[in-house]
Residue, then its C-alpha position, 0 to 999 in steps of 0.5 A: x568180497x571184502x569180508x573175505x579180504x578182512x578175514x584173509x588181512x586178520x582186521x575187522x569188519x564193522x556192522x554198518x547195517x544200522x545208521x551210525x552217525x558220523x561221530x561214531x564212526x570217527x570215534x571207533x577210526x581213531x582209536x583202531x588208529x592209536x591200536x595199530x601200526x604205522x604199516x598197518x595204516x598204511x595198508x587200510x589207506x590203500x585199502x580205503x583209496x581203493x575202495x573210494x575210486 
């Protein structure tokens, strides 16, 4: 489902099959943030909250 919405949305899905750590991941968030708009922020913010509940 979500690779679906991301396809629909235009943005990337990352492979987390395999056991990232953390720093990893944090790296790869920040520079998607530095990439992308003020909007688009947004929008994976609401994403992200949507999918934590």
């Amino acid at each position: 489902m979500l690779i679906k919405l991301a396809d629909v949305l235009g943005i990337e899905i990352f492979d987390f099959s395999h056991e990232a750590i953390i720093k990893e991941l944090r790296e790869a968030m920040n520079r998607l943030l530095k990439e992308t708009d003020e909007e688009k922020i947004w929008l994976a913010v609401k994403i992200l909250r949507a999918v934590a509940r």
